[in-house]
Backbone as CSV, one residue per row, in Angstrom:
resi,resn,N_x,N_y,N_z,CA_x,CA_y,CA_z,C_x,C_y,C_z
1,UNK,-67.597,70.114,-47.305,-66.901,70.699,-46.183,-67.902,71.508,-45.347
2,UNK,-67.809,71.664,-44.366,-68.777,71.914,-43.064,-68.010,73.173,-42.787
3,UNK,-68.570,74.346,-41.919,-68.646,75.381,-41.074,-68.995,76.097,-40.320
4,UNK,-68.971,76.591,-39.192,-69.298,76.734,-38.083,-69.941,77.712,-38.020
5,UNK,-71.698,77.935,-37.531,-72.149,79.238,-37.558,-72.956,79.272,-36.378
6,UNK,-72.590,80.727,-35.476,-72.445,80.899,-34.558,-74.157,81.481,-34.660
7,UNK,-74.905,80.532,-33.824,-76.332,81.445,-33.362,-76.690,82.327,-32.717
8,UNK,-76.413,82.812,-31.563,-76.732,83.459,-30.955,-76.520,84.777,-31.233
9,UNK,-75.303,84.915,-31.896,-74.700,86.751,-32.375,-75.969,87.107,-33.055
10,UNK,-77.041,86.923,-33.825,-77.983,87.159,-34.676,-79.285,87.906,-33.329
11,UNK,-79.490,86.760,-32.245,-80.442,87.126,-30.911,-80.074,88.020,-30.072
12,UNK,-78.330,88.401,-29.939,-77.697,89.071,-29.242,-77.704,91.011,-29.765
13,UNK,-77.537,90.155,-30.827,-77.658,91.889,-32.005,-79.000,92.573,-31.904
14,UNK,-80.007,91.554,-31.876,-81.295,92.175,-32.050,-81.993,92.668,-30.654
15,UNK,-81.679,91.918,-29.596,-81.747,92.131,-28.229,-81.238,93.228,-27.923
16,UNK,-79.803,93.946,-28.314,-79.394,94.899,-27.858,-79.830,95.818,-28.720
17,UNK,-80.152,95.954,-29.721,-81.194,96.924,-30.559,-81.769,97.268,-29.875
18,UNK,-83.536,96.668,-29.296,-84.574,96.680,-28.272,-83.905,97.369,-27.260
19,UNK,-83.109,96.777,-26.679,-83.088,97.317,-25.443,-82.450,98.772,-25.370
20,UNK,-81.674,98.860,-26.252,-80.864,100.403,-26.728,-81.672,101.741,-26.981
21,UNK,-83.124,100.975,-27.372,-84.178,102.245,-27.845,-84.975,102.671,-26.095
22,UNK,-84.801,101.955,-25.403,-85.291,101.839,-24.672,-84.953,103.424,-22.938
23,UNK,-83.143,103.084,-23.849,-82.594,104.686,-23.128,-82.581,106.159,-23.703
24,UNK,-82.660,106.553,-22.658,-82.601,108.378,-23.560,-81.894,108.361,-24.641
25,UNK,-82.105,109.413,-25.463,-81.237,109.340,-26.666,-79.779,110.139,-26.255
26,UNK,-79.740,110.949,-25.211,-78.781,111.382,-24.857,-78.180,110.891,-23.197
27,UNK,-77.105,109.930,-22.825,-76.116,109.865,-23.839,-75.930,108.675,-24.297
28,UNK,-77.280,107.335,-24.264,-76.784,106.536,-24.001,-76.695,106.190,-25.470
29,UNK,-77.825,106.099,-26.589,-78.074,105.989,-27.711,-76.829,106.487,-28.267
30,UNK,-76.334,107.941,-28.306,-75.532,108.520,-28.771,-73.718,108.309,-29.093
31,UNK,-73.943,107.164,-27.614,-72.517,106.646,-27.694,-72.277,105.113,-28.063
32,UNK,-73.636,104.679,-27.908,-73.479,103.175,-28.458,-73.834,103.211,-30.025
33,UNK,-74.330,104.505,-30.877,-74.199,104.587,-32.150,-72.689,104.841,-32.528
34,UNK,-71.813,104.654,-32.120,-70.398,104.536,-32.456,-70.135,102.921,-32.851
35,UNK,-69.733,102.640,-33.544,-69.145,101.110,-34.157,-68.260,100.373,-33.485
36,UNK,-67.529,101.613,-32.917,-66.238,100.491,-31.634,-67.163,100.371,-30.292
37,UNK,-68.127,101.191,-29.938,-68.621,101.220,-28.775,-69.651,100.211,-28.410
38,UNK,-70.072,100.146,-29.950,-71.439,99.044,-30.159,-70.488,97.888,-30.058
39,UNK,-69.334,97.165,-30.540,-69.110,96.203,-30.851,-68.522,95.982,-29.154
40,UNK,-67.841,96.520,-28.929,-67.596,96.475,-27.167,-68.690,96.143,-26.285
41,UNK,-69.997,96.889,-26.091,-70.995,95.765,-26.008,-71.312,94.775,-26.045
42,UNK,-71.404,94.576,-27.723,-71.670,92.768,-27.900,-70.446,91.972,-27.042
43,UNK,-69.566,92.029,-27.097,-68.545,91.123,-27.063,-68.780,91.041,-25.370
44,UNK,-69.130,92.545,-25.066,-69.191,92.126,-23.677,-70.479,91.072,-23.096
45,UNK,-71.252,91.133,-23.535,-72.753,90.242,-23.679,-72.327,88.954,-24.463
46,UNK,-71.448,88.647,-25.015,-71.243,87.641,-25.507,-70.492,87.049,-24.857
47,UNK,-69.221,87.370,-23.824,-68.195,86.375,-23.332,-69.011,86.173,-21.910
48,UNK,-70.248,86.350,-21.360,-70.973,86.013,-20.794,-72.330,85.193,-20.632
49,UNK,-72.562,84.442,-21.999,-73.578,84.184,-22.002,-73.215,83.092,-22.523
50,UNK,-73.838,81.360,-22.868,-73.341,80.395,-23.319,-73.880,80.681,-25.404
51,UNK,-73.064,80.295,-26.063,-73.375,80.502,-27.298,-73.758,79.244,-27.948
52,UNK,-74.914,79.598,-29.135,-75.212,78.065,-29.564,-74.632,78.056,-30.959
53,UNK,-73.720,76.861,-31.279,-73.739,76.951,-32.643,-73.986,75.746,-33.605
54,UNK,-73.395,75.734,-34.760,-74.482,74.524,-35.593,-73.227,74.444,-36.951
55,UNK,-73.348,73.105,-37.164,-72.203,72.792,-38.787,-73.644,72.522,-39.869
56,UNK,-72.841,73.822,-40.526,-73.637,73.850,-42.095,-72.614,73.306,-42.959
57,UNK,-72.712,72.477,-44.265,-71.777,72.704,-45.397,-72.116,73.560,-45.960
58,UNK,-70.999,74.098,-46.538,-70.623,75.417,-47.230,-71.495,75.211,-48.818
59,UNK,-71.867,76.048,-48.798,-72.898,76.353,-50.063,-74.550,76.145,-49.558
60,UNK,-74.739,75.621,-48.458,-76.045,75.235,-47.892,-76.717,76.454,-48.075
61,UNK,-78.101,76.660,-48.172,-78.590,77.598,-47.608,-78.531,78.132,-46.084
62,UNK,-77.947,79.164,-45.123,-77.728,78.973,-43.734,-79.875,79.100,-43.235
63,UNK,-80.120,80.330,-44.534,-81.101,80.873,-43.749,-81.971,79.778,-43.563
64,UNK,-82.217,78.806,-44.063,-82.882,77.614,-43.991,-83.273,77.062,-42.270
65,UNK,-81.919,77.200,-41.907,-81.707,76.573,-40.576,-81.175,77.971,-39.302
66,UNK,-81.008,78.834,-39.981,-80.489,79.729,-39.065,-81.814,80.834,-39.074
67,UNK,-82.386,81.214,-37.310,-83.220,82.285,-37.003,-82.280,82.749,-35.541
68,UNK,-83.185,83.592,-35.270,-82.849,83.991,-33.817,-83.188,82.963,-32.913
69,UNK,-82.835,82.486,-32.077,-83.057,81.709,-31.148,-83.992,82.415,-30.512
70,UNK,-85.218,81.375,-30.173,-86.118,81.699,-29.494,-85.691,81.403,-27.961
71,UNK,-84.950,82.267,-26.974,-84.304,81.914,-25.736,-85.293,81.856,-25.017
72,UNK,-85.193,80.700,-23.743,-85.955,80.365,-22.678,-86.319,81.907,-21.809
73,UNK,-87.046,81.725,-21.191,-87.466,83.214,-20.254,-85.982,83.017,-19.175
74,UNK,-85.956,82.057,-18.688,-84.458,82.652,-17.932,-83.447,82.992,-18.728
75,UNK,-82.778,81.969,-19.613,-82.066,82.872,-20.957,-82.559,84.362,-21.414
76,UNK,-83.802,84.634,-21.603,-83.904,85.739,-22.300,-83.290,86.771,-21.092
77,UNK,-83.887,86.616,-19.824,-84.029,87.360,-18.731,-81.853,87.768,-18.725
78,UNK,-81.427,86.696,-18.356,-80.181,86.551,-18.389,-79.526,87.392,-19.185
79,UNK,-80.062,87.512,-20.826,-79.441,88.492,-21.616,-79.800,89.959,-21.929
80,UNK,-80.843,89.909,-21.789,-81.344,91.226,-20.785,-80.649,91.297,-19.520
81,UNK,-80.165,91.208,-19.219,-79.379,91.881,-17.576,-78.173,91.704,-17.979
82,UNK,-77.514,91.271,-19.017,-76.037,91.285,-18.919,-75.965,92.447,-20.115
83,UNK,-76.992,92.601,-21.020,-77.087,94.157,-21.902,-76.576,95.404,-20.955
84,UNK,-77.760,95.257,-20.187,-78.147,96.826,-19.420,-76.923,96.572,-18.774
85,UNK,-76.507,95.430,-17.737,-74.915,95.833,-17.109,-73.840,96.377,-17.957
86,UNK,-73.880,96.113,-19.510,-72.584,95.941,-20.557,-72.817,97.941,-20.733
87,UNK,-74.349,98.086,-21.023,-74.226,99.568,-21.012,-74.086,100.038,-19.829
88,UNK,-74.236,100.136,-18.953,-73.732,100.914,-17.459,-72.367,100.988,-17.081
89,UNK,-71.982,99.515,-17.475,-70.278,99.579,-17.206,-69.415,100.198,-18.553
90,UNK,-69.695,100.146,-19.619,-69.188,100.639,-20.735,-69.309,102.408,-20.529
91,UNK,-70.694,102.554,-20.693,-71.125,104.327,-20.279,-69.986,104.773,-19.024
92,UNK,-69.747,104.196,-18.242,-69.176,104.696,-17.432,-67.676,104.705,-17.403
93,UNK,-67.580,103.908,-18.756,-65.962,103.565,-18.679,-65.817,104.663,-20.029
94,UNK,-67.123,105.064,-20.350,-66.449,106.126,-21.414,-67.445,108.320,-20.934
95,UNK,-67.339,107.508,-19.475,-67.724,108.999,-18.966,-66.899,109.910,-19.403
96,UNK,-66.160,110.298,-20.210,-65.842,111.735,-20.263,-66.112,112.073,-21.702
97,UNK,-65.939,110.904,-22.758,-66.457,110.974,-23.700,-67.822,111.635,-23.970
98,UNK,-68.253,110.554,-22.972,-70.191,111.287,-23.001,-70.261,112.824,-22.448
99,UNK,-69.344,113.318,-21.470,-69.324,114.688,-21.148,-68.644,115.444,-21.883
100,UNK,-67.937,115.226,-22.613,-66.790,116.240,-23.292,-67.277,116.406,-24.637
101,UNK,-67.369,114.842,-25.603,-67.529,115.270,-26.734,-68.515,115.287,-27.443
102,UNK,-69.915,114.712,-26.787,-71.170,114.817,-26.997,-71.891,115.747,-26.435
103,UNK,-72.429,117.080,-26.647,-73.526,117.442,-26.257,-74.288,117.559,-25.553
104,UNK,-75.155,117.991,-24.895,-76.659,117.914,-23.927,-77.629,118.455,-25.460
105,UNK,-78.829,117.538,-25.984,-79.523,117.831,-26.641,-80.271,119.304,-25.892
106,UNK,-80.375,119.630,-24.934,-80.689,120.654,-24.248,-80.235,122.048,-24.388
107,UNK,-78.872,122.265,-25.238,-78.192,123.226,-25.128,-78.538,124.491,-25.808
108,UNK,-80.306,124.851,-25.249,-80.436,126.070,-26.068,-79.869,127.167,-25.496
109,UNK,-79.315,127.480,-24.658,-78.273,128.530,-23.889,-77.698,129.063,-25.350
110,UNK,-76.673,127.731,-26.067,-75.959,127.973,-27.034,-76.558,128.576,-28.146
111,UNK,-77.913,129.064,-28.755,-78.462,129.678,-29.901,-77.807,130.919,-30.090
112,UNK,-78.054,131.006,-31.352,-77.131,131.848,-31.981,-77.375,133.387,-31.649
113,UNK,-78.353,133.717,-31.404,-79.625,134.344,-30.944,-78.662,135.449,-29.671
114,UNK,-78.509,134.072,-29.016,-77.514,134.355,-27.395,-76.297,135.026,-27.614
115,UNK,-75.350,134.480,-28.877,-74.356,134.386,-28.897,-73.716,136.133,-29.178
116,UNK,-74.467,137.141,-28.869,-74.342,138.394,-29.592,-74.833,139.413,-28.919
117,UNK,-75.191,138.579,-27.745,-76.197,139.902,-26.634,-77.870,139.827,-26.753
């Protein structure tokens, strides 16, 4: 019996890794280290991009046949720009989050130091 394994989620995951280190740690890192926020991402980078997949039978080794896709420079380019859009439009769809319940790593005002005169 055969099953369907989806390639690209493996190039997509690792792509948005890279590119994730790439923003400040505050706020962008900070809110895509959330699990619903990260996965909202992918999906958004994923219902945009064409996906490759492949029939293994079940018990096969996958890793045998399964790597990251080595994507063409317009592919790569392509998924690189639909990342950085997925974080700009996501960040912004969770602007108050990033203002309200995260922080400014900056906030030495707040030391304890202050807090007493």
């Amino acid at each position: 019996m055969k099953w369907i394994v989806n390639l690209t989620v493996p190039t997509v995951l690792a792509e948005i890794e890279q590119i994730l280190t790439t923003y400040p740690h505050h706020p962008h890192q900070q809110i895509f280290s959330s699990p619903d926020v990260r996965q909202e991402l992918i999906a958004y980078v994923l219902t945009r991009i064409h996906s490759v997949y492949v029939a293994v039978d079940r018990g096969e080794a996958i890793t045998d046949k399964v790597e990251t896709l080595p994507p063409s420079t317009e592919t790569r380019a392509h998924l690189e720009s639909f990342i950085h859009q997925g974080i700009h439009e996501i960040l912004q769809k969770h602007q108050d989050a990033t203002e309200h319940q995260i922080p400014e790593e900056n906030d030495g005002y707040l030391a304890a130091s202050h807090w007493f005169g």
